[in-house]
TIRO-2110 file (N, C-alpha, C; in Angstrom, 1 decimal):
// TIRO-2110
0.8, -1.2, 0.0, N, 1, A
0.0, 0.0, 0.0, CA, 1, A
0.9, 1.2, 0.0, C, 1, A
0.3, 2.6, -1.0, N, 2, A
1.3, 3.1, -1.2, CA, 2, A
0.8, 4.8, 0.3, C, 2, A
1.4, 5.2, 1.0, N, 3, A
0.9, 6.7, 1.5, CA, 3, A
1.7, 7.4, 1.2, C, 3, A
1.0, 8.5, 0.8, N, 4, A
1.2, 9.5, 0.7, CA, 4, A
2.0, 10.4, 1.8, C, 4, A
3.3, 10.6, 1.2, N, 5, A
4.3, 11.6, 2.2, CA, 5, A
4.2, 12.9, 2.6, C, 5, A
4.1, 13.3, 3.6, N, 6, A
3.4, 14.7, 4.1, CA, 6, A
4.8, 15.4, 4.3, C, 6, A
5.3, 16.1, 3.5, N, 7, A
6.6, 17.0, 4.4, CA, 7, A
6.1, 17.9, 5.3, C, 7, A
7.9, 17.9, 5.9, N, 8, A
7.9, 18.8, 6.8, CA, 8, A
8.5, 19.8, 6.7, C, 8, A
8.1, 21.3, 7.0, N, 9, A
9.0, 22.5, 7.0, CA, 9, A
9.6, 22.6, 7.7, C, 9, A
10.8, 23.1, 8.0, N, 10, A
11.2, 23.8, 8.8, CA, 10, A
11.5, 25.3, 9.2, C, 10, A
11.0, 26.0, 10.1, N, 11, A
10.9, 27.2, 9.9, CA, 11, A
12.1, 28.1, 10.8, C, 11, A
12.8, 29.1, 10.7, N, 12, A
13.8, 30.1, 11.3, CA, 12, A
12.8, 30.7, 11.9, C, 12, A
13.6, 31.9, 12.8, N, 13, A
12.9, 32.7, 13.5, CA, 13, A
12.4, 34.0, 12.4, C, 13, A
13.4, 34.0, 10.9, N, 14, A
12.8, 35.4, 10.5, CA, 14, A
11.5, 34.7, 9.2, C, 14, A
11.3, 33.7, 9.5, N, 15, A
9.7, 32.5, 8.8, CA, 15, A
8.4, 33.2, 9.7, C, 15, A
8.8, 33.8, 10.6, N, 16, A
7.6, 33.8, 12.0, CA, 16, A
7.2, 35.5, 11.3, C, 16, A
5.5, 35.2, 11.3, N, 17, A
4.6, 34.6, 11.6, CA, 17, A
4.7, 33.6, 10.2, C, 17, A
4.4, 32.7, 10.9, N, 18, A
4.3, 31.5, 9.5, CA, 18, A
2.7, 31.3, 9.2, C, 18, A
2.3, 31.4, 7.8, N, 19, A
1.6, 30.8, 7.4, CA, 19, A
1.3, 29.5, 6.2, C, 19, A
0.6, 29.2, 5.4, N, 20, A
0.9, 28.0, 4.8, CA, 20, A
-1.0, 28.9, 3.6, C, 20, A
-0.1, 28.2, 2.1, N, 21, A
0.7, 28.1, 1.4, CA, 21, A
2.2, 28.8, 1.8, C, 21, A
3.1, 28.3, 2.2, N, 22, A
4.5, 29.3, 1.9, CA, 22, A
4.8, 29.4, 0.8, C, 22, A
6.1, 30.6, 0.7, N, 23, A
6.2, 30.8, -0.3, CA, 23, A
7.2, 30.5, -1.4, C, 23, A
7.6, 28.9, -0.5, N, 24, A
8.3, 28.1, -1.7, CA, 24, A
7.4, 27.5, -2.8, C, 24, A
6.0, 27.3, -2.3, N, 25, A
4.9, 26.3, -2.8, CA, 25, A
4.7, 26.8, -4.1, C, 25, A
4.7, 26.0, -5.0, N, 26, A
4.3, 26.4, -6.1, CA, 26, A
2.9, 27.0, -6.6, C, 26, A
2.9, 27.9, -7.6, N, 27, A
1.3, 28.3, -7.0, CA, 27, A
0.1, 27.5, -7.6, C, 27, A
0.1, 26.5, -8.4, N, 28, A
-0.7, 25.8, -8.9, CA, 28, A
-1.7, 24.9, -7.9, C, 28, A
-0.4, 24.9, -6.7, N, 29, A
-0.7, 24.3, -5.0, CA, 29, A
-1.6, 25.1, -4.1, C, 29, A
-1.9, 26.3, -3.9, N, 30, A
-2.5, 27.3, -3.5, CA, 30, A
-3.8, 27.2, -2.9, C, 30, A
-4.1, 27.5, -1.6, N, 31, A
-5.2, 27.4, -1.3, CA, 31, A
-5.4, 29.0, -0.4, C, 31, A
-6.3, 29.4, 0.2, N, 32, A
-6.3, 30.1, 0.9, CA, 32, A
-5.5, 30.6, 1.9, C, 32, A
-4.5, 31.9, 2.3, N, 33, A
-3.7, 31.6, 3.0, CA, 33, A
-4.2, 31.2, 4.4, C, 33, A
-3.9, 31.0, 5.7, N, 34, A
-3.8, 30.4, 7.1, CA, 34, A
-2.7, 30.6, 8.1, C, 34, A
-2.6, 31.2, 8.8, N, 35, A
-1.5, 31.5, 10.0, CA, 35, A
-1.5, 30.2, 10.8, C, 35, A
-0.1, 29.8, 11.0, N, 36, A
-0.1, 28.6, 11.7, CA, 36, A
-0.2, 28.9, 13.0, C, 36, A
-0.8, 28.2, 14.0, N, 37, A
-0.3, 27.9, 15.3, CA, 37, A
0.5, 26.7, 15.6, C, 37, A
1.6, 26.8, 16.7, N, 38, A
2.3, 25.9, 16.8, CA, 38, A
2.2, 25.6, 18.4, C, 38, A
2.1, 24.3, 18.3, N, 39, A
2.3, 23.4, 20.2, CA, 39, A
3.0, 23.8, 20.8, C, 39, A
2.8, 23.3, 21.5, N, 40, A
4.0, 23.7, 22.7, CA, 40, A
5.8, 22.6, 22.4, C, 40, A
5.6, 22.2, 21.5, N, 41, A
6.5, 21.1, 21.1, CA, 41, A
7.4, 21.9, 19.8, C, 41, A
6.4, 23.0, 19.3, N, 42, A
6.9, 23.5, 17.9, CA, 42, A
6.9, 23.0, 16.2, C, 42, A
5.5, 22.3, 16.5, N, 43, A
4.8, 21.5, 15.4, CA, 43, A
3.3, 22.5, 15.2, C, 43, A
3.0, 22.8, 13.8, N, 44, A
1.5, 22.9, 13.2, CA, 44, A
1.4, 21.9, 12.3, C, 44, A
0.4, 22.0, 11.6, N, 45, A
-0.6, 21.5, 10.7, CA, 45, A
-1.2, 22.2, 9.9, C, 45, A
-1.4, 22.6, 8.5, N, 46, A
-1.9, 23.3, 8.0, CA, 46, A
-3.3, 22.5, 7.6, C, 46, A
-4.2, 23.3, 8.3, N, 47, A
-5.7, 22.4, 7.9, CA, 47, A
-6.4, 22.4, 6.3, C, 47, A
-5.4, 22.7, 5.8, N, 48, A
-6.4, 22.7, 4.0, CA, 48, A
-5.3, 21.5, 3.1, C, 48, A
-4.4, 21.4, 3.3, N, 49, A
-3.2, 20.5, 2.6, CA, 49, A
-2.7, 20.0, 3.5, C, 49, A
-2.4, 19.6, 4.7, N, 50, A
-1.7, 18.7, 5.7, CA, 50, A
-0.2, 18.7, 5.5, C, 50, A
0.4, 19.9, 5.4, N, 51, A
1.7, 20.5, 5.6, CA, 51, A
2.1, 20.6, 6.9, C, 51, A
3.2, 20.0, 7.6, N, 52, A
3.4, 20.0, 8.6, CA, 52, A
5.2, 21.1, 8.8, C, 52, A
4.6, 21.6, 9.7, N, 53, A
6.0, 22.6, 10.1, CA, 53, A
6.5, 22.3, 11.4, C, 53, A
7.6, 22.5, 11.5, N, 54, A
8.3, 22.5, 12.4, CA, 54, A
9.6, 23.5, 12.8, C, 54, A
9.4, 23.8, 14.0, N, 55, A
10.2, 25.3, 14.2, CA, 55, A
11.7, 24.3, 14.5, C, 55, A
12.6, 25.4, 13.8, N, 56, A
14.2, 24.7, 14.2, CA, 56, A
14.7, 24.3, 15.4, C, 56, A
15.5, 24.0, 15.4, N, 57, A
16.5, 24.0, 17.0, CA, 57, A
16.5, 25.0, 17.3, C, 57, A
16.2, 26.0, 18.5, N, 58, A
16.6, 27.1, 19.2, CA, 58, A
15.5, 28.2, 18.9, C, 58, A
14.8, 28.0, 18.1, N, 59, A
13.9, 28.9, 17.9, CA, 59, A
12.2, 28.6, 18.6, C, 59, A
12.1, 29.7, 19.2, N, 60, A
10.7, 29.7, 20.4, CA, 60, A
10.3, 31.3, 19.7, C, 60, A
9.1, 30.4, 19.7, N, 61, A
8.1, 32.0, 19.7, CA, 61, A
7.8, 32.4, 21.1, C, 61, A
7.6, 34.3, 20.7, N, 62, A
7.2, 34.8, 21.8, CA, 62, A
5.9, 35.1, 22.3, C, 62, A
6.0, 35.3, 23.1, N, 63, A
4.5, 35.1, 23.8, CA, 63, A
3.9, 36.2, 25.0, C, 63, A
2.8, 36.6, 24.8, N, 64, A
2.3, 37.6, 25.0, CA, 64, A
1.8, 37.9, 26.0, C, 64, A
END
């Protein structure tokens, strides 16, 4: 059985605020843009395409 591979981004601190489509995505791929939230772990999910991001080593968002 074959699945389908979900990549992962990885994002820097000057990626933030991240949203998805990014802007590597080709635009044929395109859906509405979406601001990610990320866990407490430094993982989202983009809810229209199942793009998953992930914040680098050392990089934490700030918080309000």
């Amino acid at each position: 059985m074959n699945e389908k591979t979900i990549p992962v981004v990885e994002l820097q601190a000057k990626d933030l605020p991240a949203y998805c489509p990014n802007p590597a995505m080709p635009l044929w791929s395109s859906h509405p843009r979406v601001f990610l939230d990320f866990d407490h772990h430094g993982h989202a999910k983009c809810p229209y395409c199942g793009t998953q991001y992930q914040l680098a080593a050392g990089v934490s968002l700030g918080h309000h």
